[in-house]
N, C-alpha and C positions, 0 to 999 in steps of 0.2 A: 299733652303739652299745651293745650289749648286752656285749659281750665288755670293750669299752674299761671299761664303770662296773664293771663285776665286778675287771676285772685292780684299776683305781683303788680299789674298798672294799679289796680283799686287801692291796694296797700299805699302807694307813692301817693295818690292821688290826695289820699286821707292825712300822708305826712305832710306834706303841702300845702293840706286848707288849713285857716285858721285855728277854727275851732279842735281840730287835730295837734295843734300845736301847743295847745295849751297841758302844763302839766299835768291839771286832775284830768286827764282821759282816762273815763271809762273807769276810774277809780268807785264812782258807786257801784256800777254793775259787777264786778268785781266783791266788792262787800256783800252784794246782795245773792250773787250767785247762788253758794250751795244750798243758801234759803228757798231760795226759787225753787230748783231743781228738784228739792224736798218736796214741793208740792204738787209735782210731775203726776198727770194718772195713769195708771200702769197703761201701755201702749210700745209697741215693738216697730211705733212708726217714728224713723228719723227727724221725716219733716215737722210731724205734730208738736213734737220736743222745741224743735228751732222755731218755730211758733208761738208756741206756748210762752218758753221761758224768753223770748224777744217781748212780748208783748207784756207779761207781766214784770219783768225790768224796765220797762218803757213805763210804768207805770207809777215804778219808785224814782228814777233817775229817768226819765223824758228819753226820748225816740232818737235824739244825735246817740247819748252815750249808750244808749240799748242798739243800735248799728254797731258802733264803732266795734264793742264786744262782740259783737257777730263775725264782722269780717275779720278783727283781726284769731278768732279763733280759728276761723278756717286756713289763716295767714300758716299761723302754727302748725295747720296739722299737716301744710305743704312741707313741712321741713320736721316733723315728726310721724310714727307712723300710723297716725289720723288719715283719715280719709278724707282728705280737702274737697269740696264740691261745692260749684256755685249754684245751685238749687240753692244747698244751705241758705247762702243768703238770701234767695228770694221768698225761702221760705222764711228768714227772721222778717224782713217785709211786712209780708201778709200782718204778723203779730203785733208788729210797729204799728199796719195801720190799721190793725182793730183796736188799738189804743186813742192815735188820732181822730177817728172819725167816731172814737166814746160807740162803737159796738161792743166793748170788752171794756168795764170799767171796773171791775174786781178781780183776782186770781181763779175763782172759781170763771166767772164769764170769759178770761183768756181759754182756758183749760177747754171749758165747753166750747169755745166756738171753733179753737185750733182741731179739736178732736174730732168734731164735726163738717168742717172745713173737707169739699172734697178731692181727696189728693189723689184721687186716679185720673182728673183730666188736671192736675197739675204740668206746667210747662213752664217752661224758661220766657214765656214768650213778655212781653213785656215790660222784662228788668230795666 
């Protein structure tokens, strides 16, 4: 229950802010998606994924609208049956900010650092 009210405030919160209110939300990461995802390397880890493909949509379309498609997938999979998890998000984060702080400034440098990135002392802590 806890995860669901958390994703649902975050969702509000995003209807709310400006930049959420603008129609092209999230409209490039969307375009860019199944591109992205294409260049996923093989890995059976969740977070890497949410990583990866946050950071290299951050890359086409900048770090607001490579969030917003983060959260609101997870929005979706509360009400589909996806596995909504705020990790998720924190793991699009991480991706976000290997973009920002230019540690990841190609698809290949997302891939490598997300998949390198070590996710057994991954935590919530800090969101």
């Amino acid at each position: 229950m806890f995860k669901q009210t958390t994703l649902v405030i975050i969702a509000l919160l995003m209807v709310m802010s400006s930049s959420f209110a603008n129609e092209k939300v999230a409209l490039c990461s969307i375009f860019h998606a199944k591109t992205v995802k294409a260049k996923l390397l093989e890995s059976s880890n969740d977070k890497y994924k949410h990583c990866a493909v946050s950071c290299m949509l951050a890359l086409r379309c900048g770090a607001v609208d490579s969030l917003n498609i983060g959260i609101l997938k997870e929005v979706w999979d509360m009400f589909t049956p996806g596995d909504a998890d705020i990790k998720d998000i924190k793991a699009d984060m991480i991706g976000i900010e290997m973009y920002l702080t230019k540690i990841a400034v190609s698809d290949k440098e997302c891939n490598q650092r997300c998949i390198e990135y070590d996710w057994k002392k991954f935590k919530l802590e800090n969101l």
